[in-house]
LORODREN-781836 format. One record per atom (N, C-alpha, C): residue number from 0; x, y, z; atom name; residue in three letters. Coordinates in steps of 0.1 Angstrom, whole numbers. Layout:
LORODREN-781836
<n:NUM, u:X, v:Y, w:Z, atom:CA, res:ALA> .
...
end
This chain:
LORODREN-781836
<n:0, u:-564, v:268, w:-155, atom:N, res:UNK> .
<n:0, u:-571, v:271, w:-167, atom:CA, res:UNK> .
<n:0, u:-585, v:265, w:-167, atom:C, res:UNK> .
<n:1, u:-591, v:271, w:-171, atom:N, res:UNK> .
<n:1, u:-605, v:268, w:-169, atom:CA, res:UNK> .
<n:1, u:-615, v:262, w:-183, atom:C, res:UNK> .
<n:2, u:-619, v:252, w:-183, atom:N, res:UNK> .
<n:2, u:-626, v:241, w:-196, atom:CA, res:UNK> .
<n:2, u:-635, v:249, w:-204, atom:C, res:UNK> .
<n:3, u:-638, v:250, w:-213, atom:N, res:UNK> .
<n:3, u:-649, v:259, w:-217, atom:CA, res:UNK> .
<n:3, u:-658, v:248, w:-230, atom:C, res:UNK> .
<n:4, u:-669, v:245, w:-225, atom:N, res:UNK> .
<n:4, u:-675, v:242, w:-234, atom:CA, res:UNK> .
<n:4, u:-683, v:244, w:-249, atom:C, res:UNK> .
<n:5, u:-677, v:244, w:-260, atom:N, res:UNK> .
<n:5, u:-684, v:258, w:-270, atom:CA, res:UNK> .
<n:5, u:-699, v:258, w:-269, atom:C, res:UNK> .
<n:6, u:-708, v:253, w:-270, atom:N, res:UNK> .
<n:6, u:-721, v:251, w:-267, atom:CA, res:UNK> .
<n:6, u:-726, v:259, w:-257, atom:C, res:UNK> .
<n:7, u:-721, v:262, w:-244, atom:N, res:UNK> .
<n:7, u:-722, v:268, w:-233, atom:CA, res:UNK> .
<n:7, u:-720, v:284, w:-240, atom:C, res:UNK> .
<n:8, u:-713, v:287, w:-249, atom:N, res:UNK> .
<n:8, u:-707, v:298, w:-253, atom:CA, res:UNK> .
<n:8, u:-715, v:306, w:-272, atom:C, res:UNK> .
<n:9, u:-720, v:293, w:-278, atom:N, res:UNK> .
<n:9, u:-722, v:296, w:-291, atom:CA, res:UNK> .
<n:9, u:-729, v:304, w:-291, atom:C, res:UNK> .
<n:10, u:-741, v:311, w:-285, atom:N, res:UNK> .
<n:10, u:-754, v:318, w:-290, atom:CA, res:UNK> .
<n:10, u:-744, v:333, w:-286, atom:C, res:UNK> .
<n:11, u:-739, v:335, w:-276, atom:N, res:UNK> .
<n:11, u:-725, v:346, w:-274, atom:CA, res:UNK> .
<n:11, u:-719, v:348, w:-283, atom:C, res:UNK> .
<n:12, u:-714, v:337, w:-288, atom:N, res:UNK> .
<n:12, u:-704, v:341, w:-302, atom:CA, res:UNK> .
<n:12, u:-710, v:342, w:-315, atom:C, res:UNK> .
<n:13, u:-722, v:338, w:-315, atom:N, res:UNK> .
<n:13, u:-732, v:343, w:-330, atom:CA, res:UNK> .
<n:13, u:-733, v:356, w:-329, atom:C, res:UNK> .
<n:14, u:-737, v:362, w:-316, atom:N, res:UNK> .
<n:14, u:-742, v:375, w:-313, atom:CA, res:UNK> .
<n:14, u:-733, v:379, w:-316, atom:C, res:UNK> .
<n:15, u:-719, v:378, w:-313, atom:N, res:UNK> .
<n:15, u:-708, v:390, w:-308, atom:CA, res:UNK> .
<n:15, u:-702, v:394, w:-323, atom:C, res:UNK> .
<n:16, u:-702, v:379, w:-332, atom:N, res:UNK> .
<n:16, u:-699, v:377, w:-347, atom:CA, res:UNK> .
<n:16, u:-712, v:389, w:-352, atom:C, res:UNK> .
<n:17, u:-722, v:384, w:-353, atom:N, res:UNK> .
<n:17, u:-728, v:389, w:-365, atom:CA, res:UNK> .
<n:17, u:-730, v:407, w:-359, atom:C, res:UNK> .
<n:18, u:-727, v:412, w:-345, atom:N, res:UNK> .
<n:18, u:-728, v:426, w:-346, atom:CA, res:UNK> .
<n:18, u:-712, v:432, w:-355, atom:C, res:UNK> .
<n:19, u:-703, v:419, w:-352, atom:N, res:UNK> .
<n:19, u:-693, v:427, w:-365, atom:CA, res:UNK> .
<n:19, u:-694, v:428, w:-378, atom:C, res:UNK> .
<n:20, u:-707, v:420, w:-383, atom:N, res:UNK> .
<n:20, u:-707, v:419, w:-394, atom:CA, res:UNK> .
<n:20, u:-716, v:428, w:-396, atom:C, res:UNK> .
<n:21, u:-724, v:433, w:-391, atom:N, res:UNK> .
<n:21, u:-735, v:443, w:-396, atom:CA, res:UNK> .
<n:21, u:-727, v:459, w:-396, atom:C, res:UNK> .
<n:22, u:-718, v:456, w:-384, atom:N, res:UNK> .
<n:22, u:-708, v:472, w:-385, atom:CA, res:UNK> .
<n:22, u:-699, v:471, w:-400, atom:C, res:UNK> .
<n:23, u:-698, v:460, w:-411, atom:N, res:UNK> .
<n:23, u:-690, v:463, w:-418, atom:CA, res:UNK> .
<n:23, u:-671, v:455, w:-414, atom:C, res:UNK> .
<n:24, u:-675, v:453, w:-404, atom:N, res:UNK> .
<n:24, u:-660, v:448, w:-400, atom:CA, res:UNK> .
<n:24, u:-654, v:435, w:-404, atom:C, res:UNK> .
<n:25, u:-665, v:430, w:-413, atom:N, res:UNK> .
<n:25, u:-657, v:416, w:-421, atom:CA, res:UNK> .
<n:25, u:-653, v:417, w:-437, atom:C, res:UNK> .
<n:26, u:-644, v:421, w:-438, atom:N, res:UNK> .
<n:26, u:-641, v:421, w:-453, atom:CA, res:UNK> .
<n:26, u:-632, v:411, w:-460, atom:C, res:UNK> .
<n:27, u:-638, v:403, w:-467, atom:N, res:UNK> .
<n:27, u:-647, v:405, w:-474, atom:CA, res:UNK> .
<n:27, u:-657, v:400, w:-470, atom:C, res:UNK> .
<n:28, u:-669, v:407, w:-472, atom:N, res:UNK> .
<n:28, u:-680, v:399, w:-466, atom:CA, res:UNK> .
<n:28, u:-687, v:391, w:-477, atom:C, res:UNK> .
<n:29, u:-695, v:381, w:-473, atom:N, res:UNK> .
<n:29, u:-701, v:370, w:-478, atom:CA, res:UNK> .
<n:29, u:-717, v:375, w:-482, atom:C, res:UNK> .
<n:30, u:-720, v:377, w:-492, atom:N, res:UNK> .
<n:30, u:-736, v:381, w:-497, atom:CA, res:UNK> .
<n:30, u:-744, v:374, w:-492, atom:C, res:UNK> .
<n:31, u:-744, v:361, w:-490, atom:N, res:UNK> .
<n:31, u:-752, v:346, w:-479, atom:CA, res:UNK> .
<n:31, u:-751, v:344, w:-468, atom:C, res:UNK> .
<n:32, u:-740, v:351, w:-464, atom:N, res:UNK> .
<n:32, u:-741, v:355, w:-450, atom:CA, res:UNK> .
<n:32, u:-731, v:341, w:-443, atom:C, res:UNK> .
<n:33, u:-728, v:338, w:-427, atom:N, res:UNK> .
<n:33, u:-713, v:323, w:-431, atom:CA, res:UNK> .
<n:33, u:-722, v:315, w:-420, atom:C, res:UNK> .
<n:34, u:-714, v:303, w:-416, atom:N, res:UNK> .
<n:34, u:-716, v:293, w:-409, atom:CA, res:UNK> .
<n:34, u:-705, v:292, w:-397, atom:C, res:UNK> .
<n:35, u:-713, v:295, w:-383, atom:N, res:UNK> .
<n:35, u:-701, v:293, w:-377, atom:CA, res:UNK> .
<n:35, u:-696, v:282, w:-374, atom:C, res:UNK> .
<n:36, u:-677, v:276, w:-373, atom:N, res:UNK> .
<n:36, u:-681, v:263, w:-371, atom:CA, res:UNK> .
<n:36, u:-679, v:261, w:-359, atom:C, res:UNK> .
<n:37, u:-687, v:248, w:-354, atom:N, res:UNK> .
<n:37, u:-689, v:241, w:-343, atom:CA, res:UNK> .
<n:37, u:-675, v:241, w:-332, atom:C, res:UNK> .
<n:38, u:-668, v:247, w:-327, atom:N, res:UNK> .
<n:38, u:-658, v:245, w:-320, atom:CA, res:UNK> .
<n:38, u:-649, v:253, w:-317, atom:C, res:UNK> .
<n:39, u:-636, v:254, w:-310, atom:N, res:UNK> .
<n:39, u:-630, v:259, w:-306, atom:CA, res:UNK> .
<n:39, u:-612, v:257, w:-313, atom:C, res:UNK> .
<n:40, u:-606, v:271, w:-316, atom:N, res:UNK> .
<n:40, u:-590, v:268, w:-324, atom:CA, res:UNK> .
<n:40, u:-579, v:270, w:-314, atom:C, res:UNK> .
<n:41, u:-571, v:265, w:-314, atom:N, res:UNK> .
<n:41, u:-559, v:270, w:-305, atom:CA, res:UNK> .
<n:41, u:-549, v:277, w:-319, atom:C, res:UNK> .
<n:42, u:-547, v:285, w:-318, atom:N, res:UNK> .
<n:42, u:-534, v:291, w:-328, atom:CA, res:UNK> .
<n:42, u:-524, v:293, w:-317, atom:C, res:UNK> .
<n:43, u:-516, v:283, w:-320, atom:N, res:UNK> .
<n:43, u:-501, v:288, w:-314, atom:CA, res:UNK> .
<n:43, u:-495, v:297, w:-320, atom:C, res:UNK> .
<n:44, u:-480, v:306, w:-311, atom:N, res:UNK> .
<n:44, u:-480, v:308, w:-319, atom:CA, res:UNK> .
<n:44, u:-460, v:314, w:-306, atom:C, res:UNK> .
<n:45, u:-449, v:316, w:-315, atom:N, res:UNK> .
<n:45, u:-437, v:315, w:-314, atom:CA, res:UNK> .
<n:45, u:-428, v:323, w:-311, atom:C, res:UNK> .
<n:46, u:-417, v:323, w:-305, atom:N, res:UNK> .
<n:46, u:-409, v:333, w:-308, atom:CA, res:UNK> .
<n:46, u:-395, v:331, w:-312, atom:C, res:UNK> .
<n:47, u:-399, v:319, w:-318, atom:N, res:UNK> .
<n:47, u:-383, v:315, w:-332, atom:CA, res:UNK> .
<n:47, u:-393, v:308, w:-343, atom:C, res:UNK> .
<n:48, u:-388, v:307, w:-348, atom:N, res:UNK> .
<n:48, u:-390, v:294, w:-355, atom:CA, res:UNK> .
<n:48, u:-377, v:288, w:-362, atom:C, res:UNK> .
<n:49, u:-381, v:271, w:-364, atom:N, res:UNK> .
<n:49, u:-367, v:259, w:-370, atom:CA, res:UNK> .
<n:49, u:-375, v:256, w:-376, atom:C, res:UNK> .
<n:50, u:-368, v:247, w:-377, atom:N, res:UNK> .
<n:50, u:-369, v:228, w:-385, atom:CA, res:UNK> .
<n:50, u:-375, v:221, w:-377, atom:C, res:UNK> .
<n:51, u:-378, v:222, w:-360, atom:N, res:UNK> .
<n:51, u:-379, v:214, w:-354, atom:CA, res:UNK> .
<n:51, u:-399, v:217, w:-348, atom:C, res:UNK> .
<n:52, u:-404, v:207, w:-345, atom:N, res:UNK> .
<n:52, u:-416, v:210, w:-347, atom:CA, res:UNK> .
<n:52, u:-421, v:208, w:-332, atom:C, res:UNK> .
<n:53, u:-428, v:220, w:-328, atom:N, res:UNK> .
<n:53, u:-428, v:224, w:-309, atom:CA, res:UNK> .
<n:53, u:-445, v:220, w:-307, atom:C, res:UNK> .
<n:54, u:-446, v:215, w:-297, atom:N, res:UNK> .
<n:54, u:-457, v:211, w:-291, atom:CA, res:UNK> .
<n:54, u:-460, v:219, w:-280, atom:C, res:UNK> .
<n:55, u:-468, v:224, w:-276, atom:N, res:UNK> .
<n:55, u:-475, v:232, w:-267, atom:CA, res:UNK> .
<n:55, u:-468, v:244, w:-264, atom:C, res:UNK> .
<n:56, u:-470, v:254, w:-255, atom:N, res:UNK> .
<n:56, u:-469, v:267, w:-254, atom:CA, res:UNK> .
<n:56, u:-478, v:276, w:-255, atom:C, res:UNK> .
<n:57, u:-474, v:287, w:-255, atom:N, res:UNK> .
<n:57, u:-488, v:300, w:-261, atom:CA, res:UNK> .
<n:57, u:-494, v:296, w:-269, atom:C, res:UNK> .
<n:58, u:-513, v:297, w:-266, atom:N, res:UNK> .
<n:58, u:-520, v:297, w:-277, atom:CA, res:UNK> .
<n:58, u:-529, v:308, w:-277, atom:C, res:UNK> .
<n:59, u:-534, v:315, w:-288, atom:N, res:UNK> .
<n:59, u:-546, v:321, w:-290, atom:CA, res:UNK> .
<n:59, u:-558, v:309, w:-288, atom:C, res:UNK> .
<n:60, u:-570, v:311, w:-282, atom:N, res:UNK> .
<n:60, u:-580, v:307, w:-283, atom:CA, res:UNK> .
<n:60, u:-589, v:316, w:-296, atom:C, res:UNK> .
<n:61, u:-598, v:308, w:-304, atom:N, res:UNK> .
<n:61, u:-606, v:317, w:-318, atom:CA, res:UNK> .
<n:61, u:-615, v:309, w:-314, atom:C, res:UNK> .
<n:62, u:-623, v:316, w:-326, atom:N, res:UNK> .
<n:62, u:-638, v:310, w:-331, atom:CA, res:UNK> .
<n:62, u:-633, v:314, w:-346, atom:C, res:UNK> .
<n:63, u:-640, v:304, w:-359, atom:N, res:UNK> .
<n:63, u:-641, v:310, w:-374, atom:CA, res:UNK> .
<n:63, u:-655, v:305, w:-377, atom:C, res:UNK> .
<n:64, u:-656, v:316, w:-386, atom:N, res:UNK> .
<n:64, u:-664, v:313, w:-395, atom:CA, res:UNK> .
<n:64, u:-663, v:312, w:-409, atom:C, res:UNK> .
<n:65, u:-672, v:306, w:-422, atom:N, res:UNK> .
<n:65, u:-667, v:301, w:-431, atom:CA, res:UNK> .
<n:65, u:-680, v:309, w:-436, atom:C, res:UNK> .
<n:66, u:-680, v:319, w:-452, atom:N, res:UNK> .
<n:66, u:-686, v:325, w:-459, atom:CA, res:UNK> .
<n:66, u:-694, v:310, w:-463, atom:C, res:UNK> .
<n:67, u:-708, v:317, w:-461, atom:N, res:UNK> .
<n:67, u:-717, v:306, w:-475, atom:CA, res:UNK> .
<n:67, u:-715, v:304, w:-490, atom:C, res:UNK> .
<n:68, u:-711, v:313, w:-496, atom:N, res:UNK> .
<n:68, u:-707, v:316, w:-511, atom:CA, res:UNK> .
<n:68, u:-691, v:310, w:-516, atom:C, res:UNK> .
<n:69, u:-687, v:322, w:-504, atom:N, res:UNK> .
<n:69, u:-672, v:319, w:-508, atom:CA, res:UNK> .
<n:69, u:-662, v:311, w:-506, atom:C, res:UNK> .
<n:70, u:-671, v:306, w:-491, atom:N, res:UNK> .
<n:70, u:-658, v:300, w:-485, atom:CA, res:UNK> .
<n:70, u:-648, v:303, w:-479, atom:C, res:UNK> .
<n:71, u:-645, v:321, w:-482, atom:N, res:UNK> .
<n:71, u:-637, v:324, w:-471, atom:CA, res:UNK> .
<n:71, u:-638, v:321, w:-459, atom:C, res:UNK> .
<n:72, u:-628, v:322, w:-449, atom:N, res:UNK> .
<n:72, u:-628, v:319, w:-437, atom:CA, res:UNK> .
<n:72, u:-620, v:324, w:-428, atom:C, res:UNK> .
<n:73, u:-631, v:330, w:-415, atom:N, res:UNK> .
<n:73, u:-627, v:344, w:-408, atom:CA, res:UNK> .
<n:73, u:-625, v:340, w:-395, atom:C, res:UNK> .
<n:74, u:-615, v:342, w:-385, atom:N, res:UNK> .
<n:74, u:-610, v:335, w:-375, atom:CA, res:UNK> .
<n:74, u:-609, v:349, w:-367, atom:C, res:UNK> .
<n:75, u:-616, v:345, w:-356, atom:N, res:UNK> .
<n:75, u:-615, v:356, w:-346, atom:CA, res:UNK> .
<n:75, u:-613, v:351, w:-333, atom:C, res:UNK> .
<n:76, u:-602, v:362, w:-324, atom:N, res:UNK> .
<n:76, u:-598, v:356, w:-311, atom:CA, res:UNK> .
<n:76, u:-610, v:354, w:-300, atom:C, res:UNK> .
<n:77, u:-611, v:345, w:-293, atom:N, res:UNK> .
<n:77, u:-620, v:344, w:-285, atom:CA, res:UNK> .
<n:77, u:-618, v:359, w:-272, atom:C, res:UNK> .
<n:78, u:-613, v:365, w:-269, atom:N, res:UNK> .
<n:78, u:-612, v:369, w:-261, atom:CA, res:UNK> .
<n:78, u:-619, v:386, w:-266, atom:C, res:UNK> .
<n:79, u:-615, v:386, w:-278, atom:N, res:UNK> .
<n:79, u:-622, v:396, w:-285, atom:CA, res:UNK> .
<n:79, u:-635, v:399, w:-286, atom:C, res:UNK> .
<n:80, u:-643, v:386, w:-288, atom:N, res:UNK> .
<n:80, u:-658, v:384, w:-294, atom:CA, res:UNK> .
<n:80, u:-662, v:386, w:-279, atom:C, res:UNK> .
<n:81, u:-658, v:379, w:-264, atom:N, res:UNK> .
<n:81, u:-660, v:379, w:-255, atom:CA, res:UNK> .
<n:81, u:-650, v:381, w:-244, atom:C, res:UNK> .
<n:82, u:-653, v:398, w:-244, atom:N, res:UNK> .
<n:82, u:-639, v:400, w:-228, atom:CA, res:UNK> .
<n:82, u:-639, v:395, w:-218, atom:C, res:UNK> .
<n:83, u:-650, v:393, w:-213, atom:N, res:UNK> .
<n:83, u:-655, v:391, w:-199, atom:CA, res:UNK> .
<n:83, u:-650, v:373, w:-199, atom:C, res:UNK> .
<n:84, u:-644, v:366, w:-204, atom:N, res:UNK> .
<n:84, u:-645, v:355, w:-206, atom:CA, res:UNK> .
<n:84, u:-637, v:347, w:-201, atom:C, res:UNK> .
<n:85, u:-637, v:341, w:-189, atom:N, res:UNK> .
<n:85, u:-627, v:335, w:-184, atom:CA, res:UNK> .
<n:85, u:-618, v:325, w:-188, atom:C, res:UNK> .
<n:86, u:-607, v:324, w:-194, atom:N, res:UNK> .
<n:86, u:-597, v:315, w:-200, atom:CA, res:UNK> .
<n:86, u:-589, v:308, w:-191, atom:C, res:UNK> .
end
């Protein structure tokens, strides 16, 4: 697996974000337009769930952003914003 630095990758993921946002593809969108944040998410994610709490396995790799106004907050897979992207 290969290390990815977000910094190495942010000005990519502004671009790749804000062409979704001009197509309309963030709803709801933010009138102020958002902030991306600084870093990288792992969403795990399962195929049971318990009581018992699992540590590593499958993750999605994301990026989010957080509305200026609202506060919402829009979480996109990394692999999406960037195909070509080596994980």
């Amino acid at each position: 697996m290969n290390v990815l630095n977000f910094e190495d990758y942010k000005t990519q993921i502004q671009d790749a974000i804000q062409k979704k946002i001009s197509r309309g593809s963030i709803v709801p969108s933010d009138p102020d337009g958002y902030i991306l944040i600084d870093g990288f998410f792992n969403l795990p994610f399962y195929k049971e769930v318990g009581s018992n709490i699992i540590l590593g396995g499958p993750s999605i790799p994301a990026v989010s952003v957080v509305g200026k106004s609202t506060g919402v907050i829009h979480t996109f897979a990394l692999k999406v914003l960037l195909p070509n992207i080596q994980l």
